[in-house]
N, C-alpha and C positions, 0 to 999 in steps of 0.2 A: 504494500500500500504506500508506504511511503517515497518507493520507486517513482510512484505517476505525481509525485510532487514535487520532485529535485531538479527539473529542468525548468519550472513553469517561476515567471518573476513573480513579486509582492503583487504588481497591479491582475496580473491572473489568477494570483490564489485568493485575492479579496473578490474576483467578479466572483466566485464561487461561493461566495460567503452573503445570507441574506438577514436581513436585523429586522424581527416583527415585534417594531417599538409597543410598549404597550404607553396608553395615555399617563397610567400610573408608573411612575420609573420605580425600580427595584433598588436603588440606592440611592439612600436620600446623606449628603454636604450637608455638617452643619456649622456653617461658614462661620460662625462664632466662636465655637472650638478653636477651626482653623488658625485663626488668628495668631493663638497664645503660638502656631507649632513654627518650630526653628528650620525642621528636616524636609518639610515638603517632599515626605517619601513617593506622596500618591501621585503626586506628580511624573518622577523621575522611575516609577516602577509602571505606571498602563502601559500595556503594552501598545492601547489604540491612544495613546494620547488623548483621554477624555479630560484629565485634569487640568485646570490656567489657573494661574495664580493673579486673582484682581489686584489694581493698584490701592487698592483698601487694605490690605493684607489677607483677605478671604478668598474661596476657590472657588470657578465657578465647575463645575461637569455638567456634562453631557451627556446620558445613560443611551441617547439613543442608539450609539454605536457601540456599545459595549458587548463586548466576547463571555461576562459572567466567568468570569476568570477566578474571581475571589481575590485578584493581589493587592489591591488598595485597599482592605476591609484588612488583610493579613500584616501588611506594614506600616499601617498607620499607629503610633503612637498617643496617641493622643484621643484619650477614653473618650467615648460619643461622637467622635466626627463624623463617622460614618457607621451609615445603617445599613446591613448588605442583606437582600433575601433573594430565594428564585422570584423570576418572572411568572408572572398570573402564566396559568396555562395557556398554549397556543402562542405565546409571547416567548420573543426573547431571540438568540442567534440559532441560526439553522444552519450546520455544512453540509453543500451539496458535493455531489462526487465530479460532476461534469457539468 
């Protein structure tokens, strides 16, 4: 399996990849927290780049493109900033094969 994925670039393996956003985002910034945190791990650890760091010192995200990876819920320091749960069913990332 992982054969039919080693030649194809970043922009072909994302066409394959589809986000069924739900209205409710499954991880909810609580940009107050944020504030006090020094490391802005969530930042430097999405892997789809969901996290920005506002010029207020708060964070904004983005759930709509999220992979449901868990690593910004995993590195965050910083007790209550983030609230991580699955996507309501039917919601959420979908990989296709082709």
């Amino acid at each position: 399996m992982a054969d039919q994925y080693h030649d194809l670039s970043f922009e072909e393996r994302m066409s394959r990849v589809d986000f069924r956003a739900s209205e409710q985002p499954h991880i909810a910034v609580d940009t107050e927290v944020c504030r006090s945190c020094t490391t802005r791990a969530c930042v430097t650890a999405c892997p789809a780049n969901l996290f920005v760091p506002t010029a207020d010192g708060g964070i904004l995200f983005n759930h709509e493109q999220c992979f449901e990876c868990g690593t910004c819920y995993l590195v965050c320091d910083q007790s209550g900033a983030i609230t991580w749960e699955y996507p309501a069913g039917g919601h959420g990332v979908v990989f296709r094969k082709g």
